[in-house]
TORDO-193743 format. One record per residue (C-alpha): residue number from 0; residue in one letter; y, z, x. Coordinates in steps of 0.02 Angstrom, whole numbers, plus 50000, padded with zeros to 5 digits. Example, Ala and Ser with C-alpha at 12.3 -4.5 7.8 and 13.67 -1.06 7.14 Angstrom:
BEGIN
+-----+-----+-------+-------+-------+
!   n ! res ! north !    up !  east !
+-----+-----+-------+-------+-------+
!   0 !   A ! 49775 ! 50390 ! 50615 !
!   1 !   S ! 49947 ! 50357 ! 50684 !
+-----+-----+-------+-------+-------+
END
This chain:
BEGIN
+-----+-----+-------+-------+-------+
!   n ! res ! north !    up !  east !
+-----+-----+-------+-------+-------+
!   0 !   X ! 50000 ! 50000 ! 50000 !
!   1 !   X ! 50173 ! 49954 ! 50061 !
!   2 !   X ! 50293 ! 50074 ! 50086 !
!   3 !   X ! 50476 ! 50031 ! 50045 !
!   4 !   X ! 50598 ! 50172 ! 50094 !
!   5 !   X ! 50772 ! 50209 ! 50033 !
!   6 !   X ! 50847 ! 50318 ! 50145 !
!   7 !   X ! 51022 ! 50375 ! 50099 !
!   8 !   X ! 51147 ! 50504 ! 50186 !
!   9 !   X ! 51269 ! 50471 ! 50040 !
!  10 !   X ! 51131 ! 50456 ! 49887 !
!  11 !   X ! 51115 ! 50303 ! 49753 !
!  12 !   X ! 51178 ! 50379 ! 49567 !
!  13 !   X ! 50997 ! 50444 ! 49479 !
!  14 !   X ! 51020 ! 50271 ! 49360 !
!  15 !   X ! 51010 ! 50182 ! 49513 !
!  16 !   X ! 50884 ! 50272 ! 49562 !
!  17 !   X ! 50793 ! 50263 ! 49422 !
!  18 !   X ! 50816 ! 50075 ! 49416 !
!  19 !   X ! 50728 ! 50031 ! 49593 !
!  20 !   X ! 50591 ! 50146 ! 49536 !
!  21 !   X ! 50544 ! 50021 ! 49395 !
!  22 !   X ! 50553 ! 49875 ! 49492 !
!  23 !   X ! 50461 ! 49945 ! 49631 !
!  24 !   X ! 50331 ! 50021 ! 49491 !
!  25 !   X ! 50319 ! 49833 ! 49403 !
!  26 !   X ! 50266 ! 49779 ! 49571 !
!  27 !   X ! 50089 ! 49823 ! 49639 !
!  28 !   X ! 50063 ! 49868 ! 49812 !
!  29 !   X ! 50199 ! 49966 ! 49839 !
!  30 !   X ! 50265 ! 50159 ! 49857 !
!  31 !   X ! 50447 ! 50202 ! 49842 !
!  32 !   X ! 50501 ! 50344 ! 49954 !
!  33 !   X ! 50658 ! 50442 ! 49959 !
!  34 !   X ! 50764 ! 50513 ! 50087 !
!  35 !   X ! 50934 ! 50595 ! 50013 !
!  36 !   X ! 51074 ! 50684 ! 50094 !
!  37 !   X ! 50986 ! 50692 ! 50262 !
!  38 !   X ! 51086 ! 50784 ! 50383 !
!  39 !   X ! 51022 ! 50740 ! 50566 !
!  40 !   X ! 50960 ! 50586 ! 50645 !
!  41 !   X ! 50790 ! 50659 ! 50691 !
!  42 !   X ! 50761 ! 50647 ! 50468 !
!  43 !   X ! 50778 ! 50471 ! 50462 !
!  44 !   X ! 50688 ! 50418 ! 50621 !
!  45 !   X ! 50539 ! 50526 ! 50550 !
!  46 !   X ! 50553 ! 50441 ! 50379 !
!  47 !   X ! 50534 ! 50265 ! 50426 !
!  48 !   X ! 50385 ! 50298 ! 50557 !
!  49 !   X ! 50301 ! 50238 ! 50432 !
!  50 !   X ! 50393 ! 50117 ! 50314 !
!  51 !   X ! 50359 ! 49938 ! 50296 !
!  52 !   X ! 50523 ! 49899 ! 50233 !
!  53 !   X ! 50698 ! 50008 ! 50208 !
!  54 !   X ! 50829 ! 50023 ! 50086 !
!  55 !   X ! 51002 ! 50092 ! 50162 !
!  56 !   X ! 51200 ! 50120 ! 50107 !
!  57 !   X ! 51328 ! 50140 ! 50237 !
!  58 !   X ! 51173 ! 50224 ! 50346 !
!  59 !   X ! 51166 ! 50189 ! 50535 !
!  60 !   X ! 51010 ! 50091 ! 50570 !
!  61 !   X ! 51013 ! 50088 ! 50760 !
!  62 !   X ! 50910 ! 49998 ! 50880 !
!  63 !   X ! 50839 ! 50198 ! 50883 !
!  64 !   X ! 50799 ! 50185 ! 50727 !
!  65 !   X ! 50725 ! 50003 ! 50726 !
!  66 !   X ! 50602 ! 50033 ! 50872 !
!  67 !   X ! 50531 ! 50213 ! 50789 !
!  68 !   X ! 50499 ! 50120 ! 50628 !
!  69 !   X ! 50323 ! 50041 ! 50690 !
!  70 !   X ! 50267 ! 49943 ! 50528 !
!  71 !   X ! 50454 ! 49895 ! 50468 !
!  72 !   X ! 50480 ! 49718 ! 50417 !
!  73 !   X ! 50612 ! 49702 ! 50306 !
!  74 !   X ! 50790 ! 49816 ! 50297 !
!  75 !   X ! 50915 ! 49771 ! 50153 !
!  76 !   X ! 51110 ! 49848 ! 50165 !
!  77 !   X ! 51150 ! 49872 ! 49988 !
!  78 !   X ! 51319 ! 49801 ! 49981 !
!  79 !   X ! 51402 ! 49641 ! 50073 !
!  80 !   X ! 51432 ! 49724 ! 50248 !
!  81 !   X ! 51308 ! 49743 ! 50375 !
!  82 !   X ! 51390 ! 49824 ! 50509 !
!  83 !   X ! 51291 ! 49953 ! 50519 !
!  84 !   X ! 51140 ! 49874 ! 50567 !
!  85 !   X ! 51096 ! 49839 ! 50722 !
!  86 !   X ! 51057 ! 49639 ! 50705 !
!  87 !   X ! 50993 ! 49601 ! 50876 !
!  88 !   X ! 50870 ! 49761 ! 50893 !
!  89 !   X ! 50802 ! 49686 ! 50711 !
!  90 !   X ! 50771 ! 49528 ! 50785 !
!  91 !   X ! 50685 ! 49601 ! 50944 !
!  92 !   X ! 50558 ! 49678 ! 50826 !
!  93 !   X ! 50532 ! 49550 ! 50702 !
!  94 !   X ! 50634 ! 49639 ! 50574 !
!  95 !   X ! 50720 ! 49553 ! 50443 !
!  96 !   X ! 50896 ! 49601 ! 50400 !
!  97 !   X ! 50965 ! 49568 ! 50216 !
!  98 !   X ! 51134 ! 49599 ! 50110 !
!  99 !   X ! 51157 ! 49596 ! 49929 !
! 100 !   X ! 51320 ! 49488 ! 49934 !
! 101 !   X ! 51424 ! 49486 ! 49764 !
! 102 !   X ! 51336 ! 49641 ! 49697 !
! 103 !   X ! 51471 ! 49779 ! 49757 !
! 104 !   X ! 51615 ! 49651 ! 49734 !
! 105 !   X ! 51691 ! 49710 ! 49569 !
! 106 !   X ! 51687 ! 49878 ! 49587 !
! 107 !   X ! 51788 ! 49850 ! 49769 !
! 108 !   X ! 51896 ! 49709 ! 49675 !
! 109 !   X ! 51956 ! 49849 ! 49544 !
! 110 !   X ! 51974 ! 49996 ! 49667 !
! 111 !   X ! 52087 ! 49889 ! 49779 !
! 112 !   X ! 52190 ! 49819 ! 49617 !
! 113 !   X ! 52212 ! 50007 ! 49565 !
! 114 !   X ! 52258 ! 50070 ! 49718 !
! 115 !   X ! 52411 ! 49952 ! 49701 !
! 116 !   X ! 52438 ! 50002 ! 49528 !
! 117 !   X ! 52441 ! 50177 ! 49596 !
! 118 !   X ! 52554 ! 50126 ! 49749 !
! 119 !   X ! 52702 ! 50049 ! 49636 !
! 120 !   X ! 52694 ! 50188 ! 49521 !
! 121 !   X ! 52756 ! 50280 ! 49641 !
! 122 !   X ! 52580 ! 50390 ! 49660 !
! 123 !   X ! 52604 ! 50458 ! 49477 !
! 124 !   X ! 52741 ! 50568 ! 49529 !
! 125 !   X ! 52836 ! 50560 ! 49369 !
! 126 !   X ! 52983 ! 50445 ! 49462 !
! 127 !   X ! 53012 ! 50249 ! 49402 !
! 128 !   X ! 52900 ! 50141 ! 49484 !
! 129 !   X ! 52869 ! 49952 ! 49506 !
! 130 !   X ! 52771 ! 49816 ! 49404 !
! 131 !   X ! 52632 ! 49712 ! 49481 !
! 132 !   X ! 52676 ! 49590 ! 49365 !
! 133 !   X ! 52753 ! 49400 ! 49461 !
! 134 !   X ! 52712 ! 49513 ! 49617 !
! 135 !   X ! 52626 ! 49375 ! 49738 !
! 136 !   X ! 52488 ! 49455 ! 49826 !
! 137 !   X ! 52393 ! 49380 ! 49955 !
! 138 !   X ! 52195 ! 49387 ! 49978 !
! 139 !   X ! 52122 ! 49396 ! 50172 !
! 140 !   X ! 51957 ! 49307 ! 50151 !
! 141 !   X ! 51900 ! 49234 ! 49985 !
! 142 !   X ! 51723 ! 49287 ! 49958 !
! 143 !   X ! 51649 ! 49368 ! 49818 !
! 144 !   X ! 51758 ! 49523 ! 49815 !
! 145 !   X ! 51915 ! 49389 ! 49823 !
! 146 !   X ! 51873 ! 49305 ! 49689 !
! 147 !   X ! 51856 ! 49434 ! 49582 !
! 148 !   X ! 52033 ! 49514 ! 49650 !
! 149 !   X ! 52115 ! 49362 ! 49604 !
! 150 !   X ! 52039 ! 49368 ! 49431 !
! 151 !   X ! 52104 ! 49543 ! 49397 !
! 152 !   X ! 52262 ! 49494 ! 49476 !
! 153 !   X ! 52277 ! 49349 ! 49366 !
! 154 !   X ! 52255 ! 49459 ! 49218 !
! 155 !   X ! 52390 ! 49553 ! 49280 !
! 156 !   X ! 52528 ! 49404 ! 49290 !
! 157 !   X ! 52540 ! 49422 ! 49498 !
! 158 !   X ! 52556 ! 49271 ! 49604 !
! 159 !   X ! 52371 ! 49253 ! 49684 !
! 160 !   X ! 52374 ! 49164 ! 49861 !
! 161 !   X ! 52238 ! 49180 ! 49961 !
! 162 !   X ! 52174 ! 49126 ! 50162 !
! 163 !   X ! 51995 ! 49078 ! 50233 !
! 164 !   X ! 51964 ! 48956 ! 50329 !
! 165 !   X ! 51783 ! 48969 ! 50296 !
! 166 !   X ! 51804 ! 48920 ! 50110 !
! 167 !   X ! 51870 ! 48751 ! 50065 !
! 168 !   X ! 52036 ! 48737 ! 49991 !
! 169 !   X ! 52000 ! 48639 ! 49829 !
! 170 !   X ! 51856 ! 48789 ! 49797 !
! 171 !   X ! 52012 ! 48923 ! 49798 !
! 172 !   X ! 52105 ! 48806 ! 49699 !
! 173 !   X ! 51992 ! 48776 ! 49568 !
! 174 !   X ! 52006 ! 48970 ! 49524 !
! 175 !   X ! 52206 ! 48953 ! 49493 !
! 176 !   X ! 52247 ! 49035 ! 49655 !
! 177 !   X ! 52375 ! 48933 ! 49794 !
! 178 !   X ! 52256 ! 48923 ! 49957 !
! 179 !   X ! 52358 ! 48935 ! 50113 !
! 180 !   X ! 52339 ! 48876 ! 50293 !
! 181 !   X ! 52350 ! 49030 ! 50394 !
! 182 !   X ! 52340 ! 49187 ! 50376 !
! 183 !   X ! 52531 ! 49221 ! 50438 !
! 184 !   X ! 52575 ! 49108 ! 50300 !
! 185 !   X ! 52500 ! 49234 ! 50184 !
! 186 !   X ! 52561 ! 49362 ! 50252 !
! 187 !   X ! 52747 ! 49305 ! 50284 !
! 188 !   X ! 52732 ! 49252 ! 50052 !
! 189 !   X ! 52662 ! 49408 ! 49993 !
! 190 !   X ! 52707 ! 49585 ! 49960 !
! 191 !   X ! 52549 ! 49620 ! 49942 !
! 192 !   X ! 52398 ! 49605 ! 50049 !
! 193 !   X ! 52225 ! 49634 ! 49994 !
! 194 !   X ! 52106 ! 49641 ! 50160 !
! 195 !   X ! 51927 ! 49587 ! 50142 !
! 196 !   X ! 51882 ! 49502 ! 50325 !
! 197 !   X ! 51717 ! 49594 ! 50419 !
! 198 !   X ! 51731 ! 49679 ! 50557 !
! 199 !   X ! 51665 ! 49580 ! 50716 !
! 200 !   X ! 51712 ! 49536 ! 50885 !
! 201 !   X ! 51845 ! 49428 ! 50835 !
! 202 !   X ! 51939 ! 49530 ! 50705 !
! 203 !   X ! 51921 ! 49702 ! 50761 !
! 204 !   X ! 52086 ! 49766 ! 50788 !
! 205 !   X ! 52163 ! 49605 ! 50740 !
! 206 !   X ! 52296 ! 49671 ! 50603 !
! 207 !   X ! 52437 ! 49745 ! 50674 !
! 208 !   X ! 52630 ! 49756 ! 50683 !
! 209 !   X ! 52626 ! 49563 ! 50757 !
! 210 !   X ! 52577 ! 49490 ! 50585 !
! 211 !   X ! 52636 ! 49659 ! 50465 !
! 212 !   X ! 52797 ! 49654 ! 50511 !
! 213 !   X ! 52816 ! 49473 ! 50447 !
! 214 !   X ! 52790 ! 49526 ! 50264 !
! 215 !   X ! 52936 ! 49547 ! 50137 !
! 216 !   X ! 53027 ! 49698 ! 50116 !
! 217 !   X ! 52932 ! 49831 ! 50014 !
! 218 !   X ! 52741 ! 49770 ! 50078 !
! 219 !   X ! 52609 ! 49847 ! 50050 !
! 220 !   X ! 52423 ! 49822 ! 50143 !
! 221 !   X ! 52261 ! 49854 ! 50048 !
! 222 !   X ! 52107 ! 49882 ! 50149 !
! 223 !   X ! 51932 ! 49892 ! 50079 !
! 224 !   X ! 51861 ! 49814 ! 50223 !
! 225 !   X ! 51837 ! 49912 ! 50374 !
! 226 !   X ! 51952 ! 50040 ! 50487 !
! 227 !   X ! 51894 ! 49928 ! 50622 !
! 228 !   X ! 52002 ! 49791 ! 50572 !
! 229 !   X ! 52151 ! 49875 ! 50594 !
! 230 !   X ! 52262 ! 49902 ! 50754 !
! 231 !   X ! 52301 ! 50081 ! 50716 !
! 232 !   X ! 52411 ! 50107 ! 50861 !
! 233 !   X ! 52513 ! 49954 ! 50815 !
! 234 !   X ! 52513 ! 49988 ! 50626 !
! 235 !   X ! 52594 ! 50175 ! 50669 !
! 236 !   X ! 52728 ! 50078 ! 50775 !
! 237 !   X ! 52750 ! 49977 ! 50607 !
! 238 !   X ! 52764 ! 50141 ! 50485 !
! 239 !   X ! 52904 ! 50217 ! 50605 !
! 240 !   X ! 52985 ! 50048 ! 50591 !
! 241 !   X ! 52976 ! 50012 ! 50405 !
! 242 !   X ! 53010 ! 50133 ! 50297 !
! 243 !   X ! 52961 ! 50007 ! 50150 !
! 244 !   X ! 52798 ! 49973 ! 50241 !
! 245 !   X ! 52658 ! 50068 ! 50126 !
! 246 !   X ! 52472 ! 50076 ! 50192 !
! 247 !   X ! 52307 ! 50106 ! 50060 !
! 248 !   X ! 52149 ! 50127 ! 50133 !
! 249 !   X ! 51942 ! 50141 ! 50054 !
! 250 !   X ! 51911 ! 50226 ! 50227 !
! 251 !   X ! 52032 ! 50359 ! 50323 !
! 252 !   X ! 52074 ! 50260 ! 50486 !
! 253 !   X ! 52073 ! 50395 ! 50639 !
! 254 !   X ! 52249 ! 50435 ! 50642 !
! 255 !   X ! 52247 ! 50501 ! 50463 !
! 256 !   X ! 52354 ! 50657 ! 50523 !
! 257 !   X ! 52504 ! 50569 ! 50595 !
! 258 !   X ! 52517 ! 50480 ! 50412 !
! 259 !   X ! 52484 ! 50646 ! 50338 !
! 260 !   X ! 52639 ! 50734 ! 50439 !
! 261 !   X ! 52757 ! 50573 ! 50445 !
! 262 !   X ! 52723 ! 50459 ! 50301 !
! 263 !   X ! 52708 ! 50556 ! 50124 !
! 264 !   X ! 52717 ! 50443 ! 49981 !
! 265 !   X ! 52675 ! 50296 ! 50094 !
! 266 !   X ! 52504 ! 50279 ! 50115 !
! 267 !   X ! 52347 ! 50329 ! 50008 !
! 268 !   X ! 52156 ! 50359 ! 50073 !
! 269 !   X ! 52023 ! 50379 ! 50003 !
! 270 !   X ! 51923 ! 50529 ! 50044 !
! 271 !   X ! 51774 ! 50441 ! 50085 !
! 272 !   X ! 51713 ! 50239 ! 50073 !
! 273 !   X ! 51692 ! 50219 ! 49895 !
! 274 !   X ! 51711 ! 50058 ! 49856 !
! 275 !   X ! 51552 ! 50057 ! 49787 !
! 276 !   X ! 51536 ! 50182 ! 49701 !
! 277 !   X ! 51522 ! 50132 ! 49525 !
! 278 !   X ! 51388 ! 50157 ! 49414 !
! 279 !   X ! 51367 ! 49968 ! 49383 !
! 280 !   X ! 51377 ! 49918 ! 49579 !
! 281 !   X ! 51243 ! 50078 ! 49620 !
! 282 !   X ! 51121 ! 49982 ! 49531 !
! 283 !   X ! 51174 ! 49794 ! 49545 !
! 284 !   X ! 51165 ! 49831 ! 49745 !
! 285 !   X ! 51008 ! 49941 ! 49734 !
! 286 !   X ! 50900 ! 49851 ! 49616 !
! 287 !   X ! 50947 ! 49675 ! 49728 !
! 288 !   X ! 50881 ! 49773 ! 49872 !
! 289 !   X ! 50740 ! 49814 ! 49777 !
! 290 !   X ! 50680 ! 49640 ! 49715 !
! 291 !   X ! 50725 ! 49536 ! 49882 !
! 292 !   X ! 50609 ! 49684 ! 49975 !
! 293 !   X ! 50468 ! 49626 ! 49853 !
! 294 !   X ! 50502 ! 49436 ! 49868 !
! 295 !   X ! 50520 ! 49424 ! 50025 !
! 296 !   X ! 50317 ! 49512 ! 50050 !
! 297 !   X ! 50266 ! 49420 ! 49905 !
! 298 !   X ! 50343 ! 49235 ! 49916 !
! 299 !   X ! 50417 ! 49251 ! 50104 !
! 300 !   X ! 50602 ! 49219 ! 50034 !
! 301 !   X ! 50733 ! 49264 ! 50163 !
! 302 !   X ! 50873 ! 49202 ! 50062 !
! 303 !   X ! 51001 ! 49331 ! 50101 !
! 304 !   X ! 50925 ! 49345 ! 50303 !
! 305 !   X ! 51092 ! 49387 ! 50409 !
! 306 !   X ! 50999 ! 49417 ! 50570 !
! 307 !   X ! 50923 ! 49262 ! 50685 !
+-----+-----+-------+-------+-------+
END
């Protein structure tokens, strides 16, 4: 019997839970095994000794972790990002690394809309605010979580632009938004930026007061992507600069303090990564993890592979 593990530090919702169980149950052969709110390394690399194939969250599976899972052929990230798995030590071991693309996306598309809606309200504290309404706000990468930003944003009468030069222009087009050629062209039109690039070798660090300070007067960046994207040094030297410059985060980047102690009423985080975390996405993303576990043993589909 195969056993598929979903190991968790920050737990699926019971429904999700509950949800995996069934389609593991509906599939014969296999054993669903839990590990919850695990608190040292030394947990996990115990737990998957013995799995044939792993569910995880925002979990670090480490070439450590890999290499003490003996019998593991398949690892699924539930959720679009896969940073957190270590691609080459999968591919050194004949693992197979999946995402579930699009599964997370509306649940990041809305918390990143309401964060602005929180923003230009002034953070609820009772004072007049701003409308997002004929606000132009610009999307970083058009993937599944920008297409759904730009259709709440739509709903909301902003100006959608959006950048990616990995998605062709008449495609962006086609959903009503104006598809730029650069991304300091979108920044230099909007007020608003919504950031959704991964983090990798080439973007890592890559937003900072060069390209910030080019947006109009009373910008605001929105970041449920990763800290990593961000040039935190440079985006300080941007806050002292512009006092209209607001910064909203789904992750606390490292120099949360200095924006605690300088910049009240300018920036928001969120206490932990929870883009995600919706009822809906929990089990979208886990169920999807789920079912390509089982067809990838039982019909050898690799469809959402990210690994070589």
């Amino acid at each position: 019997m195969k056993k598929i593990l979903v190991a968790t530090e920050k737990p699926f919702a019971p429904a999700a839970v509950n949800a995996i169980r069934n389609v593991v149950d509906a599939a014969a052969g296999y054993e669903l095994a839990l590990l919850e709110k695990y608190t040292d390394k030394a947990q996990l690399l115990k737990a998957v000794a013995d799995a044939d194939a792993m569910i995880i969250r925002s979990d670090k599976a480490t070439r450590e972790v890999i290499e003490a899972a003996k019998n593991l052929k398949v690892i699924v990230r539930a959720g679009a990002g896969y940073d957190n798995i270590d691609l080459q030590a999968c591919t050194d071991n004949n693992v197979v690394a999946m995402n579930t693309p699009g599964q997370n996306s509306n649940a990041v598309a809305e918390l990143a809309l309401g964060m602005m809606v929180f923003m230009a309200r002034g953070c609820f504290n009772g004072k007049s605010g701003t409308e997002l309404k004929e606000k132009k706000v610009g999307i970083h990468a058009y993937g599944n979580v920008g297409k759904n930003l730009a259709r709440i944003a739509t709903g909301f009468g902003m100006e959608v632009y959006a950048f990616d030069p990995f998605v062709e222009k008449a495609a962006i087009e086609a959903d009503g938004v104006i598809a730029l050629n650069s991304a300091e062209e979108l920044y230099k039109t909007c007020q608003y930026i919504s950031l959704h690039i991964p983090a990798n070798d080439k973007t890592k660090k890559s937003i900072g007061k060069a390209i910030l300070s080019t947006m109009p007067e009373g910008a605001v960046l929105v970041n449920t992507a990763r800290k990593e994207v961000i040039n935190e040094d440079s985006l300080l030297e941007l806050m002292e600069e512009r006092p209209d410059f607001k910064y909203l985060s789904d992750i606390a980047p490292d120099c949360k303090d200095v924006f605690a102690e300088k910049y009240e009423g300018r920036f928001f985080f969120t206490p932990k990564k929870m883009g995600a975390q919706t009822a809906e996405a929990n089990i979208n993303a886990g169920v999807a993890g789920a079912e390509q576990i089982i067809n990838f043993f039982e019909k050898g589909d690799v469809t959402f592979k990210v690994n070589k």
